[in-house]
N, C-alpha and C positions, 0 to 999 in steps of 0.2 A: 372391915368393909361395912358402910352402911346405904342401906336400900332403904329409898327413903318413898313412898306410893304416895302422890297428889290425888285426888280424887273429887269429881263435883257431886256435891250433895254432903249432908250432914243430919245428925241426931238421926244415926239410926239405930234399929229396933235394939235391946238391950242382947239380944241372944246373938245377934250379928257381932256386937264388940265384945260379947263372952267368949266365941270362938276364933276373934282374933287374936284378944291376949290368951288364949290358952297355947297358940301356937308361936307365942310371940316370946312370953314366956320359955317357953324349951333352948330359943337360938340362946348359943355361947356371946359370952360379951364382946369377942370381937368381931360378931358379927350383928349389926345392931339393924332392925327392924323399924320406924316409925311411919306416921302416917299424917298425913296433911290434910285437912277438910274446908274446902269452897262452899260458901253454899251457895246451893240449887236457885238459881232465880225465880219469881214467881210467872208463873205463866198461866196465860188464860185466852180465849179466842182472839181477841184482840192482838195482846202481844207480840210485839217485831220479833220474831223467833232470832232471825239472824244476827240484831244487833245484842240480842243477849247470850249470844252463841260468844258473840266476837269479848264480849264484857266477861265473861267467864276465862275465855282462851286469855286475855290479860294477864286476868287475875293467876292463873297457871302459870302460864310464862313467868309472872315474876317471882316464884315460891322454888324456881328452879335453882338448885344450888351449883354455881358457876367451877366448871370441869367436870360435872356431873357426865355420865352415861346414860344418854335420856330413851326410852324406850314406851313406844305409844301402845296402850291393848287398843288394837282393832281387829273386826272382824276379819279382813282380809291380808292378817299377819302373816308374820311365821308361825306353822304349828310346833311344838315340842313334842318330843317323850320325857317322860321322866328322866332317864338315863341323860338325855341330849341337853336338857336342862341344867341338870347335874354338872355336867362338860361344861356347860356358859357359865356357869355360877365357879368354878376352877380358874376359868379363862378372867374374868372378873378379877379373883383375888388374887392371882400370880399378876398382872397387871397394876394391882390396888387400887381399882376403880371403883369407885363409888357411885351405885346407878339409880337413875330416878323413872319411874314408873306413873306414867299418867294416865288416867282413869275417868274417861268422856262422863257428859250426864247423859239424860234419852236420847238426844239427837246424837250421841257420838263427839268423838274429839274435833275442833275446829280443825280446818287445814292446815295453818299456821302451827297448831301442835305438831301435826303429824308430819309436817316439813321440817321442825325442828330439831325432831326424833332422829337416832343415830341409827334406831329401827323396827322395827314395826314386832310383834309379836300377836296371835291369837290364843285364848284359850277352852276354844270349843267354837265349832261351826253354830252351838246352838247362841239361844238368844237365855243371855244369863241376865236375871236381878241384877243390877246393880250393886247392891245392896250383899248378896249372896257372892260375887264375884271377890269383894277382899277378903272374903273368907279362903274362897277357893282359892286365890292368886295365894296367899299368908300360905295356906296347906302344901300348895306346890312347891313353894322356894322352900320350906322347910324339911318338906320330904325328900325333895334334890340335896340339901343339905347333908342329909344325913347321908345319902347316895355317899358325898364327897369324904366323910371318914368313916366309914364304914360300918356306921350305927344302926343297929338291928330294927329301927321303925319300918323302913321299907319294905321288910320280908313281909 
């Protein structure tokens, strides 16, 4: 199975991509991890917010790999537990679906994403970095993982 996360913005902090390959690192090979980088358009008082909203949601849409399982993080997702995660990420591979995970900039994901989305997920009512989110999203699927063969990182 490969999970493949889109995300706007790029070069970030070195301790951000330290803690993604550490957890990227651990997945077995068939189940492969990678990660996609837009970058963040520049903005300033001026700037048409919404036409760089739309120029970004593009730029995503096309990075989408075609039968993918597309799944938008917004705020007003689905929540998970671990365990229930764990169940999607099963449902996933008995299926062999391959799912793409798209990852809004400040303003959030276009509509256009989130209409395209097969479906929606949250992870935290709070308001997460950006930046600190693929950390956190990389730790969850990884911990679900281990959920799924019953590898002792969970305990």
């Amino acid at each position: 199975m490969k999970i493949e996360i889109i995300a706007i913005g790029h070069k970030m902090p070195n301790w951000i991509n330290t803690g993604i390959e550490e957890y990227k690192k651990r997945f077995p090979p068939q189940m492969k991890l990678s990660f996609k980088e837009i970058p963040l358009l520049k903005r300033n008082k001026q700037t048409d917010i919404a036409r760089l909203i739309d120029k970004e949601a593009q730029q995503m849409k096309a990075l989408i790999a075609p039968g993918s399982h597309v799944i938008a993080l917004e705020v007003q997702g689905q929540s998970f537990t671990t365990e229930l995660l764990a169940k999607k990420i099963q449902q996933f591979q008995a299926l062999g679906k391959n799912i793409t995970i798209l990852i809004g900039g400040p303003e959030g994901l276009h509509p256009s994403c989130s209409q395209l989305a097969n479906e929606s997920w949250s992870l935290s009512k709070l308001t997460l970095p950006h930046p600190l989110v693929r950390v956190f999203l990389t730790e969850a699927i990884y911990r679900a993982w281990t959920i799924t063969v019953n590898h002792p990182y969970h305990k």
